[in-house]
BABAVEX-431973 format. One record per residue (C-alpha): z, y, x; residue in three letters. Coordinates in Angstrom, 1 decimal, decimal comma. Example, Ala and Ser with C-alpha at 12.3 -4.5 7.8 and 13.67 -1.06 7.14 Angstrom:
<nodes>
<zz->7,8; yy->-4,5; xx->12,3; rest->ALA>
<zz->7,1; yy->-1,1; xx->13,7; rest->SER>
</nodes>
This chain:
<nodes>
<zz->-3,9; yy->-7,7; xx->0,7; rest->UNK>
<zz->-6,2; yy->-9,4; xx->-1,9; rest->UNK>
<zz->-6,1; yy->-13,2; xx->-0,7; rest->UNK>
<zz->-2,0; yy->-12,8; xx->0,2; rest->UNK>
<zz->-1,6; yy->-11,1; xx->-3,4; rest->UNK>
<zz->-3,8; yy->-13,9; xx->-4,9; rest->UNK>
<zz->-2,6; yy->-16,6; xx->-3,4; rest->UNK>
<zz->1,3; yy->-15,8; xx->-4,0; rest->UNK>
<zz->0,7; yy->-15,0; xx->-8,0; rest->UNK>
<zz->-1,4; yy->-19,0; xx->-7,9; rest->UNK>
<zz->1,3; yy->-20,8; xx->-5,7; rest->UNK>
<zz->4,2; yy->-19,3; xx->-8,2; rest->UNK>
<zz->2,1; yy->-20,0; xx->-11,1; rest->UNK>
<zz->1,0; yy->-24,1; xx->-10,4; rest->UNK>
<zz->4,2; yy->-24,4; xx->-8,4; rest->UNK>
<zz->6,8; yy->-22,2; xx->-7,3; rest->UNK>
<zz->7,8; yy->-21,5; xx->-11,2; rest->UNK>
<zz->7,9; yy->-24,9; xx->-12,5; rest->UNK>
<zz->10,4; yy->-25,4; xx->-9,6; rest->UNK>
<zz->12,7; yy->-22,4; xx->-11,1; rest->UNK>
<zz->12,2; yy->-20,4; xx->-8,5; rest->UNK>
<zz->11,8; yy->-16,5; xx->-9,8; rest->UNK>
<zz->8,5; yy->-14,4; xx->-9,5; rest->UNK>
<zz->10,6; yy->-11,7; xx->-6,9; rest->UNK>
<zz->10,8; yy->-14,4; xx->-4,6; rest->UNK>
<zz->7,2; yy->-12,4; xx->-3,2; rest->UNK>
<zz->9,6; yy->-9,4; xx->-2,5; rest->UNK>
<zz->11,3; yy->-11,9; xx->0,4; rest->UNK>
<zz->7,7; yy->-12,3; xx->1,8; rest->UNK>
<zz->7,1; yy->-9,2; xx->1,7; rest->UNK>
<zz->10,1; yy->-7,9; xx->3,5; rest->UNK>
<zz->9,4; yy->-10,6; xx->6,3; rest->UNK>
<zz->6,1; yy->-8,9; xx->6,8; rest->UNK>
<zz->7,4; yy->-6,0; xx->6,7; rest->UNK>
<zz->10,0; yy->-7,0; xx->9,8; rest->UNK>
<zz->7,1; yy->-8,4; xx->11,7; rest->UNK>
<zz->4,9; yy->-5,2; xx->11,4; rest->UNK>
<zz->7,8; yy->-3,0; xx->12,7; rest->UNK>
<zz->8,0; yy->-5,8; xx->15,8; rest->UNK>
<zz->4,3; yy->-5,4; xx->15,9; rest->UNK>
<zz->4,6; yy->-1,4; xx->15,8; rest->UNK>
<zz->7,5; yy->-1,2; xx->18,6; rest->UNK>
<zz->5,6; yy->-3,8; xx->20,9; rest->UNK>
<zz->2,2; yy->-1,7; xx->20,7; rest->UNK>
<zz->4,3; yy->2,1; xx->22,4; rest->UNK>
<zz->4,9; yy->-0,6; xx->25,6; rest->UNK>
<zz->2,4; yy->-3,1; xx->25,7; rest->UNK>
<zz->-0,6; yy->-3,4; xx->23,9; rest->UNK>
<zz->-2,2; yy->-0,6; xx->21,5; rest->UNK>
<zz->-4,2; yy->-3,0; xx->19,3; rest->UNK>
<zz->-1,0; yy->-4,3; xx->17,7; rest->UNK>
<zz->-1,1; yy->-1,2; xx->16,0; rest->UNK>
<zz->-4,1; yy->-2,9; xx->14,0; rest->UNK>
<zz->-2,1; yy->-5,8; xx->13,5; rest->UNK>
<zz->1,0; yy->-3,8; xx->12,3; rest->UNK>
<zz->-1,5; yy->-2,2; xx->9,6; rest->UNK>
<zz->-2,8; yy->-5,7; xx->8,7; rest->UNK>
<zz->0,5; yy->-6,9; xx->8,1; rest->UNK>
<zz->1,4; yy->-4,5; xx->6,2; rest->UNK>
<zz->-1,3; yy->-4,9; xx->3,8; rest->UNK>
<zz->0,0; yy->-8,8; xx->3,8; rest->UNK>
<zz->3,2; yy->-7,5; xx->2,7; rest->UNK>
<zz->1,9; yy->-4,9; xx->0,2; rest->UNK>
<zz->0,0; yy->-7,8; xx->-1,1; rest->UNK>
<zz->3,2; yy->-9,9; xx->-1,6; rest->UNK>
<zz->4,1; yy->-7,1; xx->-3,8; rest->UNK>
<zz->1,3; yy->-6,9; xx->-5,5; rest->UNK>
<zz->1,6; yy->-10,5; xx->-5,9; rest->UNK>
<zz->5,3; yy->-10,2; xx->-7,9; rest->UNK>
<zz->3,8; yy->-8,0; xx->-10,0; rest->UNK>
<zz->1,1; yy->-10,8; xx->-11,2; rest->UNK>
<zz->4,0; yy->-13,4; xx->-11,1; rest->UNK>
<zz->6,7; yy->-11,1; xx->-13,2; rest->UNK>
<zz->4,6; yy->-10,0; xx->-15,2; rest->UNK>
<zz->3,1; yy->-13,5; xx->-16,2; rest->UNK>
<zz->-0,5; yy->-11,9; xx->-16,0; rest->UNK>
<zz->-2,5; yy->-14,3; xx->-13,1; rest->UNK>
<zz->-5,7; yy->-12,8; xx->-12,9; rest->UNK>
<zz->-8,8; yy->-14,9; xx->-11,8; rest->UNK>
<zz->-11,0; yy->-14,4; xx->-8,5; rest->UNK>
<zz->-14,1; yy->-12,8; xx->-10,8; rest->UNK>
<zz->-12,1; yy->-10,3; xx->-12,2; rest->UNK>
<zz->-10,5; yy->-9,5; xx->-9,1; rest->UNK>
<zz->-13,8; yy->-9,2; xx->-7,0; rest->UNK>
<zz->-14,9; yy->-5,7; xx->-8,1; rest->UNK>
<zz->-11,8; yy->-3,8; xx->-7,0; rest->UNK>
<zz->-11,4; yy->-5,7; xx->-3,5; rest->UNK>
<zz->-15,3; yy->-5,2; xx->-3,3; rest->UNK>
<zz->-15,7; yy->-1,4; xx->-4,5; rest->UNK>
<zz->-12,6; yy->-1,0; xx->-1,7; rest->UNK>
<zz->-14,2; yy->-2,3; xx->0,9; rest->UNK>
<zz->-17,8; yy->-1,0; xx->0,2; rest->UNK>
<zz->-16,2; yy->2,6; xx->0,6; rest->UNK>
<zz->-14,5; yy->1,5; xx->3,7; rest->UNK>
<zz->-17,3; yy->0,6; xx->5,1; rest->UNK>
<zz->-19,1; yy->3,7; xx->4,1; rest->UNK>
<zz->-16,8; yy->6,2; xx->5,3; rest->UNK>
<zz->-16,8; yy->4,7; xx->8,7; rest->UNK>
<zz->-20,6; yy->4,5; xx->8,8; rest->UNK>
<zz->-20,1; yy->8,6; xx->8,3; rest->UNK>
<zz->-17,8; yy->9,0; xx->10,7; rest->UNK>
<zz->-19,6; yy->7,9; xx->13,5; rest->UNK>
<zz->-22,1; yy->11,0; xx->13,0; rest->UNK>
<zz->-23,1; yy->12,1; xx->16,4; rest->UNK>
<zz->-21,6; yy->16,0; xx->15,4; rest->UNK>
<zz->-18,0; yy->16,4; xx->14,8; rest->UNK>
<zz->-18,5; yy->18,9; xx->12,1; rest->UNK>
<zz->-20,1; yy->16,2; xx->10,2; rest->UNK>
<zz->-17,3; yy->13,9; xx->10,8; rest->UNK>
<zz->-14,8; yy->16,3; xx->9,7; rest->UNK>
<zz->-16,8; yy->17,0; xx->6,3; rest->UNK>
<zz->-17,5; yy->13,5; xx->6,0; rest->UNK>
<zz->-13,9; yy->12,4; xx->6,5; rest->UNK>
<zz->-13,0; yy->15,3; xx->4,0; rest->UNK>
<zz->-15,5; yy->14,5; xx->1,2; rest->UNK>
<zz->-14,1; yy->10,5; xx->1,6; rest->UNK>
<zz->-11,1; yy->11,3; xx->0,5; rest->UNK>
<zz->-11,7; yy->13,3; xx->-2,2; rest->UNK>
<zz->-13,3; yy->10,9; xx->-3,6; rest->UNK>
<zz->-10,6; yy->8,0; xx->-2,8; rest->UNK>
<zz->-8,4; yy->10,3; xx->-5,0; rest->UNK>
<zz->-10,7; yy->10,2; xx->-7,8; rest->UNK>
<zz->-11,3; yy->6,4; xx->-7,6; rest->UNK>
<zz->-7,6; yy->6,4; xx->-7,5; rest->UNK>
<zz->-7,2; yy->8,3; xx->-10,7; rest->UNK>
<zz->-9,8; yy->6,1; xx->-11,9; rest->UNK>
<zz->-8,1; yy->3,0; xx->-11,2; rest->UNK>
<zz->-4,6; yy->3,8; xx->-12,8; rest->UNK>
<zz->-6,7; yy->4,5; xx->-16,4; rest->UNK>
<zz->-8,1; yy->1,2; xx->-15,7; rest->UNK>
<zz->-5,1; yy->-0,4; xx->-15,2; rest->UNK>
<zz->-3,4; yy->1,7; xx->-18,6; rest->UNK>
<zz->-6,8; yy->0,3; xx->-20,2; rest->UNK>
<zz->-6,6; yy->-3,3; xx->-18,7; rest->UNK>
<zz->-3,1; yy->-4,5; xx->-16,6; rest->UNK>
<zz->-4,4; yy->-7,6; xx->-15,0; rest->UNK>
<zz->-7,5; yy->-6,0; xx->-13,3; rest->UNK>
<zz->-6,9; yy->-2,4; xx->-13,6; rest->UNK>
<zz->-3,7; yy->-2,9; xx->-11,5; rest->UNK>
<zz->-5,6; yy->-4,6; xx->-8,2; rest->UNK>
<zz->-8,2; yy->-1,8; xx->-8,5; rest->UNK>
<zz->-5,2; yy->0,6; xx->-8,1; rest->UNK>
<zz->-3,8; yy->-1,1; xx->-5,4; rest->UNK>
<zz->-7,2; yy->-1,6; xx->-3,2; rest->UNK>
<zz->-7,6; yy->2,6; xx->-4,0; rest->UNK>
<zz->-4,0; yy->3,4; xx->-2,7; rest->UNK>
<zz->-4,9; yy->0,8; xx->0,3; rest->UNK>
<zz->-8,2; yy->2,3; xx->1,1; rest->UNK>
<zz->-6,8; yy->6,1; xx->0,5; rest->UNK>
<zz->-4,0; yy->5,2; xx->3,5; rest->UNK>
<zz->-6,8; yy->4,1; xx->5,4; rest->UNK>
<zz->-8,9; yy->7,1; xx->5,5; rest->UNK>
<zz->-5,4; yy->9,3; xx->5,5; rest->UNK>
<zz->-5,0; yy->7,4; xx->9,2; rest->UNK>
<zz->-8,4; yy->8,6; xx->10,3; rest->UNK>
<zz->-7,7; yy->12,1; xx->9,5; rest->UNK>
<zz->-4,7; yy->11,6; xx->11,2; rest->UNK>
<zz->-6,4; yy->10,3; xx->14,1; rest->UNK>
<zz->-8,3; yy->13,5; xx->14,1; rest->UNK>
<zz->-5,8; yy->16,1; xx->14,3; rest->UNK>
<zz->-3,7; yy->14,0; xx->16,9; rest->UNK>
<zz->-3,5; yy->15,4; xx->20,6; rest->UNK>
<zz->-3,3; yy->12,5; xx->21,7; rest->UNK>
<zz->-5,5; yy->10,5; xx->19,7; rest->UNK>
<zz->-8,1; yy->9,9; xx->22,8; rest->UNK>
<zz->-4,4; yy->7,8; xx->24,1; rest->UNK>
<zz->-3,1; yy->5,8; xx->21,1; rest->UNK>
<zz->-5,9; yy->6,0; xx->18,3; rest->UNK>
<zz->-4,5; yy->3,3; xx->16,4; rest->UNK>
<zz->-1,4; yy->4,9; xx->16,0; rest->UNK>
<zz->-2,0; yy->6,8; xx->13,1; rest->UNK>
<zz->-3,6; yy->3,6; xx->11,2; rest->UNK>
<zz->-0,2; yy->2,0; xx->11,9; rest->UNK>
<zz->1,8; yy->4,6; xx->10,7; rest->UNK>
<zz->-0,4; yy->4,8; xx->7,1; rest->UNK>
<zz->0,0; yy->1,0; xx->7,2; rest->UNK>
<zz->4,1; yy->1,8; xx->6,4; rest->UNK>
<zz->3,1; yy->4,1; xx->4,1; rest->UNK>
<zz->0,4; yy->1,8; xx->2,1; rest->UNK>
<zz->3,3; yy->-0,6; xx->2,1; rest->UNK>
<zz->6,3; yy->1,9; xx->0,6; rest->UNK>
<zz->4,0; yy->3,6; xx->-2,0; rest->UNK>
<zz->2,6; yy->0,2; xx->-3,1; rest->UNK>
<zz->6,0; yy->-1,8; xx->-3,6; rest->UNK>
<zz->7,3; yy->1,5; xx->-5,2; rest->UNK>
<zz->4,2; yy->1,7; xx->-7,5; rest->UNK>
<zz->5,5; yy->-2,5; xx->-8,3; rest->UNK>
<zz->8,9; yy->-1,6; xx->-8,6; rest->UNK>
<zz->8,8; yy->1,3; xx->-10,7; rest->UNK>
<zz->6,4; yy->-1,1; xx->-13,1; rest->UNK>
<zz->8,3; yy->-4,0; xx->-13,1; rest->UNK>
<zz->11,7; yy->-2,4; xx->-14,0; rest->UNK>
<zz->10,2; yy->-0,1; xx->-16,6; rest->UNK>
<zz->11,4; yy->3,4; xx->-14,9; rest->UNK>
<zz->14,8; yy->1,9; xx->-14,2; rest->UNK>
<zz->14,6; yy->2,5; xx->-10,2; rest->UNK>
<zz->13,5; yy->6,5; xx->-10,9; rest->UNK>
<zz->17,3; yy->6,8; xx->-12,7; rest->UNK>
<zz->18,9; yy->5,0; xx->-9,3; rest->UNK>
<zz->17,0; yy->7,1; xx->-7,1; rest->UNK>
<zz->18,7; yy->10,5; xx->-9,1; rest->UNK>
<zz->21,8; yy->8,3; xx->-9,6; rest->UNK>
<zz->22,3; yy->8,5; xx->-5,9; rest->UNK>
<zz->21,0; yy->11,5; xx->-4,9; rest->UNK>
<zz->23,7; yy->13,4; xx->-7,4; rest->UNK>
<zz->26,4; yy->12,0; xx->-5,9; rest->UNK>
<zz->25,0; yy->12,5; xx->-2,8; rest->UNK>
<zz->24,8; yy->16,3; xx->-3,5; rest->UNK>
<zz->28,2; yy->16,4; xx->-5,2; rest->UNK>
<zz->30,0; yy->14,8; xx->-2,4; rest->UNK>
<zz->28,2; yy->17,4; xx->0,2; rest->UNK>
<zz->29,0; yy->20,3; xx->-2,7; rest->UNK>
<zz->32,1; yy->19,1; xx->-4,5; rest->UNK>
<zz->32,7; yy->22,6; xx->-5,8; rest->UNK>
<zz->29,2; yy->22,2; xx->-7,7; rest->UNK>
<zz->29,3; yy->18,3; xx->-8,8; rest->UNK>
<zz->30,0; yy->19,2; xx->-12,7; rest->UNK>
<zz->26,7; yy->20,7; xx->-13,0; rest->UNK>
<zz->25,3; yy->18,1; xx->-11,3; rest->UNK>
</nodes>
């Protein structure tokens, strides 16, 4: 997610926008990572259950598009030093909580697995007042916290799945989709200033007043 997110924001800063082309253009990479994580997603119930891995990696790619039209949109191209701490931090935990995991008890597991995600919510928090504080780093912190929360939200899933002993990359492919939505709706919702939060009720009112047409006025 960091190098595709990187890499997009430089390419549309020292090329794509001198050629006119606009900064959502990372929205159309994203969506075509997207499409190939939901091949990669169908092709891993009938074939193969590592694409499951490679439906969560490319997911991340496609979050990282996103996160890439943020840097582009916004005009805010951060530099490889200040985004090193986030992507590091992120994967230093990652690493950690799977270290824990592999505790010979399952009790420990379980309160290890717990105690990791309590504190992925707090280095979440964290993250958004960095990213009120500072936008250009503050905001890749936020994204490698919601990235690495999804991860360890597919573990615990993994846990509690019958039939995790079967398919235990399923649940990591599932939080990949989820990484993705929350991510480019985290972008979106940024980028538009609140604008998509009035569509979203926009639609849902009519939607409610066309199933309740006796109650639309108060709508």
């Amino acid at each position: 997610m960091a190098s595709v997110a990187w890499g997009f924001a430089l390419a549309y800063d020292r090329l794509l926008a001198g050629l006119g082309t606009s900064g959502w253009a990372g929205m159309a990479g994203a969506v075509m990572f997207l499409a190939a994580a939901v091949i990669a997603h169908i092709a891993g119930r009938k074939r193969c259950k590592l694409l499951y891995i490679a439906s969560y990696c490319l997911n991340l790619a496609a979050a990282g598009f996103s996160v890439g039209t943020y840097y582009a949109c916004s005009g805010m191209i951060p530099t490889a030093p200040e985004l090193a701490p986030g992507g590091l931090w992120a994967a230093a935990a990652g690493v950690i909580a799977c270290l824990g995991m592999l505790c010979p008890r399952k009790r420990w597991q379980v309160w290890w697995l717990l105690l990791s995600v309590l504190a992925a919510l707090g280095l979440t928090g964290y993250s958004i007042f960095r990213w009120v504080v500072c936008p250009v780093t503050g905001s890749f912190q936020t994204f490698c916290a919601f990235a690495f929360l999804f991860f360890l939200i597919a573990c615990a899933g993994n846990r509690v799945m019958p039939q995790n002993e079967v398919e235990p990359t399923y649940p990591l492919s599932i939080a990949g989709f989820g990484a993705y939505g929350l991510i480019t709706f985290v972008v979106l919702l940024v980028l538009t200033e609140g604008e998509i939060l009035e569509g979203v009720g926009e639609f849902f009112a009519e939607l409610l007043g066309d199933l309740l047409p006796g109650r639309k006025s108060k709508l």
